[in-house]
BAKOLMAR-683029 format. One record per residue: x negated, y negated, z of N, C-alpha, C in turn; residue in three letters. Coordinates in steps of 0.001 Angstrom, whole numbers, padded with zeros to 6 digits, always signed. Each point is the difference from the previous one (the first is absolute). Example, Ala and Ser with C-alpha at 12.3 -4.5 7.8 and 13.67 -1.06 7.14 Angstrom:
residues 2
-013190+005690+007800+000890-001190+000000-000900-001200+000000ALA;+000350-001050-000720-000820-001190+000060+000770-001090+000730SER;
END
This chain:
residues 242
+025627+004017+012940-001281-000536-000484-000828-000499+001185UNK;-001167+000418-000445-000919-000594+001354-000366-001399+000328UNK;-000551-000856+000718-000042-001290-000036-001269-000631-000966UNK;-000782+000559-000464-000876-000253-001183+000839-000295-001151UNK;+000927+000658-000523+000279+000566-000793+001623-001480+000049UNK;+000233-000122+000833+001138-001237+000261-001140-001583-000520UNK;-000455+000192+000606-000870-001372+000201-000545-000264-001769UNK;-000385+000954-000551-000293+000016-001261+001235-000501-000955UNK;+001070+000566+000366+001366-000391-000355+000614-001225+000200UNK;-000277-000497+001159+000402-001587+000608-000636-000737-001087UNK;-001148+000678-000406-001203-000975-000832+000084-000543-001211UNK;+000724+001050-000501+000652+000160-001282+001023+001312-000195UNK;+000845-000856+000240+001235+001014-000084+000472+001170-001577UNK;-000557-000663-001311+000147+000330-001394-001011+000813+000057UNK;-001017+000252+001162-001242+001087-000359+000518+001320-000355UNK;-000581+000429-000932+000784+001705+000148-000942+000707+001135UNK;+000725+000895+000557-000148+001068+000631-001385+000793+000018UNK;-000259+000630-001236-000688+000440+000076-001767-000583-000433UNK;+000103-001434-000039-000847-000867+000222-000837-000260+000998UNK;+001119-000021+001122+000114-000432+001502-000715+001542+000443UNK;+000186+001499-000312-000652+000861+000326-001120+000148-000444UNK;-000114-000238-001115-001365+000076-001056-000796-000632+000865UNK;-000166-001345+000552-000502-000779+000552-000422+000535+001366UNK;+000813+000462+000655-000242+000705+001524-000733+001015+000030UNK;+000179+001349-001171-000853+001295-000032-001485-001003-000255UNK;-000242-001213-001208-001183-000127-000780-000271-000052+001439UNK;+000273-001286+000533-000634-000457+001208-000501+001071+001098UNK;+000416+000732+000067-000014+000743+000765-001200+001323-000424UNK;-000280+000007-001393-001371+000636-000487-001534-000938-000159UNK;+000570-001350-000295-000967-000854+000107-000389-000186+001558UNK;+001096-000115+000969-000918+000366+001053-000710+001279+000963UNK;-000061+000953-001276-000715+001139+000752+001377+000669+001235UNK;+001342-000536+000037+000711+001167+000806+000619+000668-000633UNK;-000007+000627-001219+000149+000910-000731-001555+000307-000798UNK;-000686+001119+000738-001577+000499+000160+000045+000479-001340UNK;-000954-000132-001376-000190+000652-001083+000260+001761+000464UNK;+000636+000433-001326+000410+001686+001019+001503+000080+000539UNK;+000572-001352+000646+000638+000665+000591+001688+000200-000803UNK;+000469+000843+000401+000795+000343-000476+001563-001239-000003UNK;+000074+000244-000946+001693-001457+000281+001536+000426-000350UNK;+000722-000106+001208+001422+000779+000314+000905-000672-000270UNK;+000412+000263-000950+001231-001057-000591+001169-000345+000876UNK;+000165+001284+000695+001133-000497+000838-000198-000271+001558UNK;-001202-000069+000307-000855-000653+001181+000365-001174-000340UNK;-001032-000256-000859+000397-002179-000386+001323-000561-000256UNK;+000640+001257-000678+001657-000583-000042+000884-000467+001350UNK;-000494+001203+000902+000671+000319+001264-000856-001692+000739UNK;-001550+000223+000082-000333-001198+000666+000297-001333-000280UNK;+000345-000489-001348+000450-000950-000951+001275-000354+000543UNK;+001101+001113-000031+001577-000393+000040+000233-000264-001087UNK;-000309+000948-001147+000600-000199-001070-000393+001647-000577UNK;+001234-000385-001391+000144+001565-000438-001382+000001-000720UNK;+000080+001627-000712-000878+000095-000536-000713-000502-001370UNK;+001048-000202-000275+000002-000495-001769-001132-001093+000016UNK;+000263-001178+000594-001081-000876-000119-001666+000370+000199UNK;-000066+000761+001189-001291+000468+000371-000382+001497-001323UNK;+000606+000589-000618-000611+000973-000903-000175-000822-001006UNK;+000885-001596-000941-000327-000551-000594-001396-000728+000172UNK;-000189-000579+001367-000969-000508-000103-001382+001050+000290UNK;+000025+000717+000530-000915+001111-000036-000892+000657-001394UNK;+001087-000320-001034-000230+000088-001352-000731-001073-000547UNK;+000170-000810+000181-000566-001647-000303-001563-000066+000589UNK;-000212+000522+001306-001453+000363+000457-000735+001048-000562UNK;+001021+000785-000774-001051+001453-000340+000183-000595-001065UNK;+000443-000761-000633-000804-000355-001642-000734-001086+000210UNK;-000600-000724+001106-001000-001305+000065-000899+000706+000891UNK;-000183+001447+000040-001318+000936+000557+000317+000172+001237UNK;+000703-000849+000924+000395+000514+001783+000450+001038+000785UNK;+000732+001027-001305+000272+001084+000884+000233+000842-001531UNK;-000529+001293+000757+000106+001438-000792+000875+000639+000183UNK;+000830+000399-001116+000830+001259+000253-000176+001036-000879UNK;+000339+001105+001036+000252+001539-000764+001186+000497+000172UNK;+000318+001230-000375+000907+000946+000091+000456-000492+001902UNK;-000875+000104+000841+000610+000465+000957+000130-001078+000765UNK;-001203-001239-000143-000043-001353+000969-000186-001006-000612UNK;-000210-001210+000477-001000-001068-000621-000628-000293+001324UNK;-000938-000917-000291-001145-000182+000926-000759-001191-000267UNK;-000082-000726+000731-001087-000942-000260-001466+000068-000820UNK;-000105-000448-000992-001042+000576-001337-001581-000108+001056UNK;-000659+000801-000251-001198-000019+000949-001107-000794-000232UNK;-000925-000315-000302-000946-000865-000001-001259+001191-001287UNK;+000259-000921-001270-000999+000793-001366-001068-000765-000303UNK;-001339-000096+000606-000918-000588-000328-000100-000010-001467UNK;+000052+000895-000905-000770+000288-001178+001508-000752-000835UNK;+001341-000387+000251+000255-000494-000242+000291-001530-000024UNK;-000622-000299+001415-000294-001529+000514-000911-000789-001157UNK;-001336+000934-000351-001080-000175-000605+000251+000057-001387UNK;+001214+000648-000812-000067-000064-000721+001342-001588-000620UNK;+000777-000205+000996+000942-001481-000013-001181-000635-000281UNK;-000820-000047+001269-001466-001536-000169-000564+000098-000973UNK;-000327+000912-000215-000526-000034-001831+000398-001035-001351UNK;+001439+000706+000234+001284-001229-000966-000160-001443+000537UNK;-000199+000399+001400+000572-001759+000298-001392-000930-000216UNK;-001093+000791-000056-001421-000341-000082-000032-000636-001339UNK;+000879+000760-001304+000061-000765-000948+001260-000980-000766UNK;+000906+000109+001187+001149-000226-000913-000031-001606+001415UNK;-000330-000333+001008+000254-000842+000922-001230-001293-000488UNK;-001757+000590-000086-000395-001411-000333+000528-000820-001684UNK;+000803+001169-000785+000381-000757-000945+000836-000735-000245UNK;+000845+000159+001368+001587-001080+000341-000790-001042+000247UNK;-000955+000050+001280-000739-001148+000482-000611-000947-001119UNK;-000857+000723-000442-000311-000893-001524+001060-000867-000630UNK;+001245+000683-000172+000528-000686-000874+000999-000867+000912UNK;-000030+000028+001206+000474-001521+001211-000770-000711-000067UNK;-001225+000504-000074-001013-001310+000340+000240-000796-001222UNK;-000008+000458-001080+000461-001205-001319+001306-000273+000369UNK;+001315+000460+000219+001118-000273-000384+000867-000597+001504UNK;-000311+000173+001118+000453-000312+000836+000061-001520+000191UNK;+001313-000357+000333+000448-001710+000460-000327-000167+001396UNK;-000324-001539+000131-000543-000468+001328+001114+000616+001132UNK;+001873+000037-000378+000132+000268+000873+000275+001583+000714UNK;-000368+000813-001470-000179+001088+000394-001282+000299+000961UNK;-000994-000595-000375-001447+000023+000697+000487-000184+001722UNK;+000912-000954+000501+000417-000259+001115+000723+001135+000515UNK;+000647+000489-000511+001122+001484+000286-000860+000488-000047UNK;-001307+000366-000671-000574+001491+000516-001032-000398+001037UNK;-000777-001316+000777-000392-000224+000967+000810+000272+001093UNK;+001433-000186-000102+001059+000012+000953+000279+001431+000535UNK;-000300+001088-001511+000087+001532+000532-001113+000343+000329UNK;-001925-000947-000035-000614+000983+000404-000331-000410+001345UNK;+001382-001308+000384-000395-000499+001591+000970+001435+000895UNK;+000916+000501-000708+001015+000806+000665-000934+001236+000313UNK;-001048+000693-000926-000407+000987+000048-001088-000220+001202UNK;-000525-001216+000399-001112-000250+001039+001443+000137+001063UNK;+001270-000796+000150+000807+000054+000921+000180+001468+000596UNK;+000543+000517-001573+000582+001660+000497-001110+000529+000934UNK;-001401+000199-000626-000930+000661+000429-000231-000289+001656UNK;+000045-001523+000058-000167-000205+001260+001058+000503+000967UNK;+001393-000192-000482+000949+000634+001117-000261+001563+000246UNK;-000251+000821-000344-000448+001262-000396+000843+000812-000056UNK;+001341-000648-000900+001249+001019-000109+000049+000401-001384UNK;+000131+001670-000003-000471+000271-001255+001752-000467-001225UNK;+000373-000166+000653+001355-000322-001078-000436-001217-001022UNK;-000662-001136+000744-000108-001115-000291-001288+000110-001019UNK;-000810+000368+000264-001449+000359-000545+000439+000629-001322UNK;+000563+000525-000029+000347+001308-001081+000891-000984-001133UNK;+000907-000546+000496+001131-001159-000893-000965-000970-000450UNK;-000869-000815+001100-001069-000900-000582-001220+000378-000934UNK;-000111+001229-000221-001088+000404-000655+000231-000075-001649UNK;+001830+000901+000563+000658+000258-001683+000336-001393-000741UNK;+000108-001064+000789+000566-001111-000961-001284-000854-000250UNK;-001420-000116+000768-000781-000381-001032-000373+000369-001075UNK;-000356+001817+000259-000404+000684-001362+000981-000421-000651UNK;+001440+000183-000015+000488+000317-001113+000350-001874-000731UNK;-000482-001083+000769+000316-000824-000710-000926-000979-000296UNK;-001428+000866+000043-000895+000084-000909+000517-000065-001633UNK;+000510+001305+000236+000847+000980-001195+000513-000997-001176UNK;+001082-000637+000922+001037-001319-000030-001027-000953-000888UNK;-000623-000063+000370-001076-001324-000411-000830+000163-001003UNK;+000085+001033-000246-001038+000741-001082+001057-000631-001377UNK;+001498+000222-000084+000961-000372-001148-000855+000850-001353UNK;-000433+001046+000573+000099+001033-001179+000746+001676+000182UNK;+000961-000100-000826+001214+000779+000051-000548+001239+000446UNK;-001139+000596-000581-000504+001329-000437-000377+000283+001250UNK;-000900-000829+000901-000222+000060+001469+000818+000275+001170UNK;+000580-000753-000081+001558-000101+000479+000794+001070+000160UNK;-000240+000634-001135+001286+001290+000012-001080+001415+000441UNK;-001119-000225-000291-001116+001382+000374-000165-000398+001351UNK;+000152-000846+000656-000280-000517+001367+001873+000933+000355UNK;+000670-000647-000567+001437+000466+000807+000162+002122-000063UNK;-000852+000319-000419+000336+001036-000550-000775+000682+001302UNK;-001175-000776+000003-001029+000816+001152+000822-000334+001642UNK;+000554-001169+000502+000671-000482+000879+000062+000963+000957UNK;+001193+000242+000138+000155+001732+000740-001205+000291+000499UNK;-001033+000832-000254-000754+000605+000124-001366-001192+000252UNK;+000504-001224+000127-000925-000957+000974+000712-000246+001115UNK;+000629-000086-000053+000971-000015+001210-000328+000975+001021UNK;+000094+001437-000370-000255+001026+000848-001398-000215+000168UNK;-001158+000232-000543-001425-000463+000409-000498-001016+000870UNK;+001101-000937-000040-000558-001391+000862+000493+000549+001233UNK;+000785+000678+000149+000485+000319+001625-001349+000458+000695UNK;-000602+000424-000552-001608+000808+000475-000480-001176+000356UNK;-000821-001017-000960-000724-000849-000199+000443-000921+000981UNK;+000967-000451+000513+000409-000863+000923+000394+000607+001557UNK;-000211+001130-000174-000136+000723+001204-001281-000085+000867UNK;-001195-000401-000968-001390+000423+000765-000333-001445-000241UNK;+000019-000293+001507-000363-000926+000931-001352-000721-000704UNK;-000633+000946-000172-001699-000149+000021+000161-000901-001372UNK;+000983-000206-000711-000290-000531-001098+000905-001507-000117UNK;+000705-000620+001160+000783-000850+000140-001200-001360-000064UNK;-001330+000037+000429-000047-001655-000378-000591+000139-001342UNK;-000265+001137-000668-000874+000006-001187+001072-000453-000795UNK;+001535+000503-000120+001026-000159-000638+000407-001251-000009UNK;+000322-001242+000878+000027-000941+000258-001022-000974-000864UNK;-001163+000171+000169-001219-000660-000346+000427-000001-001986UNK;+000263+001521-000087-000330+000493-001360+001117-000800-000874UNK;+001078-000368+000590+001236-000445-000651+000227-001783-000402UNK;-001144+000065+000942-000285-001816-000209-000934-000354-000912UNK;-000861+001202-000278-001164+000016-001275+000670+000240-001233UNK;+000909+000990-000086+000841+000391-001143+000805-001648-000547UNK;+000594-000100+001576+000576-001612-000400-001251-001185-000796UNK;-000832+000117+000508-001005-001281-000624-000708+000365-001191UNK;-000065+001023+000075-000462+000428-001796+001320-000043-001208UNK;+000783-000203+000600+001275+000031-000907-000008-001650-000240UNK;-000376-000528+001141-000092-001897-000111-000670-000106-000769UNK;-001345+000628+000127-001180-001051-001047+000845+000545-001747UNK;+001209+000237-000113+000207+000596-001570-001361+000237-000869UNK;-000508+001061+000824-001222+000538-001069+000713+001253-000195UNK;+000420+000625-001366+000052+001434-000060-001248+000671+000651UNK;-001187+000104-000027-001034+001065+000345+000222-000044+001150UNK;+000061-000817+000667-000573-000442+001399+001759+000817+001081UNK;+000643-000011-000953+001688+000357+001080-000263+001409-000406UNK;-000141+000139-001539-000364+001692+000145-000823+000901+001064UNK;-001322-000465+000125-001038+000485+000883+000281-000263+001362UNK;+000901-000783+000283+000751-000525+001283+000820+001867+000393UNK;+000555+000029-000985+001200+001183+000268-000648+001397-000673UNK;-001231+000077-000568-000516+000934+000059-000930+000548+001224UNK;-000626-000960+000814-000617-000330+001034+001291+000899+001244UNK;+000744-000649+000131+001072+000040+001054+000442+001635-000055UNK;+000440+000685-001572+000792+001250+000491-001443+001073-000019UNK;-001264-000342-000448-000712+001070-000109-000198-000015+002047UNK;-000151-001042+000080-000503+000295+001705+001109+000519+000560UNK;+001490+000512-000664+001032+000918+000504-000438+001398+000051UNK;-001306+000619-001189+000299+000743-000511-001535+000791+000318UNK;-000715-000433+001326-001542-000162+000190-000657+001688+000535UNK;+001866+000387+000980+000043+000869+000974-000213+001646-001232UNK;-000730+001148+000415+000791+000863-000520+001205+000646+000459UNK;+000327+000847-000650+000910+000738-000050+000601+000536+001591UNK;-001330+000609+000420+000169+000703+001219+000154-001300+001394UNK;-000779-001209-000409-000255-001096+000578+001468-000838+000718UNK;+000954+000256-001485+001582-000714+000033+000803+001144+000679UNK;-000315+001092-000192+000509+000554+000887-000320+000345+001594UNK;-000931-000388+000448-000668+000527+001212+001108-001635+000861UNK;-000221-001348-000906+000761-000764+000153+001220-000138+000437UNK;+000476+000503-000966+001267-000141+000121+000656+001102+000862UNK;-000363+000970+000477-000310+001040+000957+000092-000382+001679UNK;-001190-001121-000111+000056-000734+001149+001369-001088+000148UNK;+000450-000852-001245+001037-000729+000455+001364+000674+000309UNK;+000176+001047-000363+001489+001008+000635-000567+000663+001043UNK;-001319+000427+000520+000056+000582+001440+000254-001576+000738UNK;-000462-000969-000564+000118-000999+001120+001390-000348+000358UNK;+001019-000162-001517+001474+000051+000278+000846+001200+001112UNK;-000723+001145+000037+000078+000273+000224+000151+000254+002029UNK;-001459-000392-000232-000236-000523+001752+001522-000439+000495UNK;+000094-001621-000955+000610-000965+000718+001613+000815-000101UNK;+000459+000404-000563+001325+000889-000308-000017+001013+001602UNK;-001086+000659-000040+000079+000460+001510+000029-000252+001169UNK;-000769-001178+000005+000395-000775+001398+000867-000675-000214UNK;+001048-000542-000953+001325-000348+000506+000726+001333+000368UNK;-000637+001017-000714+001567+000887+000575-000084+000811+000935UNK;-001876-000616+000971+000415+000468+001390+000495-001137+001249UNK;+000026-000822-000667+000658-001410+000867+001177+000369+000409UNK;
END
């Protein structure tokens, strides 16, 4: 086993296995060194891991059903970047997210109100360190405990259903730089409209927030996101002429 892969273990020894990989491939797509496209070798990561294969095809499976990687007959691959399906998630979340908010702003306790100031100080933190691991974890636990706060079941479970497939989208969204203090700013507004417990006012808060996700066209998110893997790209090359 490799020394990642020990240290995770020291950490918690009862972790299963293929947790501890799940975790290393995600990481490892959230930070752009596994390029949308590229192809993923089961027994590459096994061999680089120090571990058999079993764990890494289990968890490989676990990413291709939360949208991270494609397989066919012959490969899997890192799932590529689907505008027209990006656009059509924001849509849902356009209506299914200011109606959680609404229903926090009535139902949320003072000291829940404190826990979600606390996650939208992490998301100004993440943003500022500019590591996309952190950004990406801080993003998912405000939205989703919004969710939490909403204490309506029906939300809750249409929110868990879409998950996955926010997950894979935010890797984009927290990739482009250009949008790190707007994100910051935006998460502390979401937070204070949820304070004043006005339903209208937390709705239009979070209708406000994902439409300006959703401003770019088609060709726009891609020309984007285009630019953030040639740039991964760059930096991947000059380490490996060092």
């Amino acid at each position: 086993m490799n020394k990642l892969i020990l240290q995770k273990l020291n950490e918690n020894p009862f972790r299963p296995l293929v947790d501890i990989v799940y975790e290393i491939i995600l990481d490892d797509i959230i930070n752009f060194n596994y390029l949308p496209g590229t192809k993923i070798v089961e027994s590459k990561i096994a061999e680089n891991l120090g571990v058999s294969r079993t764990p890494v095809r289990d968890a490989i499976g676990i990413l291709e059903k939360e949208g991270f990687i494609e397989k066919s007959a012959k490969c899997a691959i890192v799932a590529p970047f689907d505008a027209n399906d990006y656009f059509d998630l924001n849509n849902f979340r356009y209506v299914l997210e200011p109606l959680a908010a609404g229903y926090a702003a009535l139902r949320i306790t003072d000291s829940e109100l404190e826990k979600l100031f606390e996650y939208a100080q992490k998301v100004e933190y993440a943003y500022k360190s500019g590591e996309y691991k952190e950004m990406f974890k801080a993003e998912n636990d405000f939205h989703e405990y919004i969710m939490i706060c909403s204490k309506n079941k029906y939300l809750i479970e249409a929110y868990d259903n879409i998950h996955p497939e926010m997950k894979r989208y935010r890797v984009y969204i927290t990739a482009d730089a250009s949008l790190y203090d707007f994100l910051c700013d935006e998460h502390y507004f979401i937070y204070n409209s949820i304070k004043l417990k006005n339903k209208e006012i937390a709705e239009a808060a979070l209708r406000r927030h994902i439409s300006l996700l959703t401003t770019k066209s088609a060709d726009e998110m891609y020309n984007d996101n285009r630019k953030i893997i040639n740039k991964k790209l760059e930096v991947m090359n000059k380490m490996a002429q060092k």
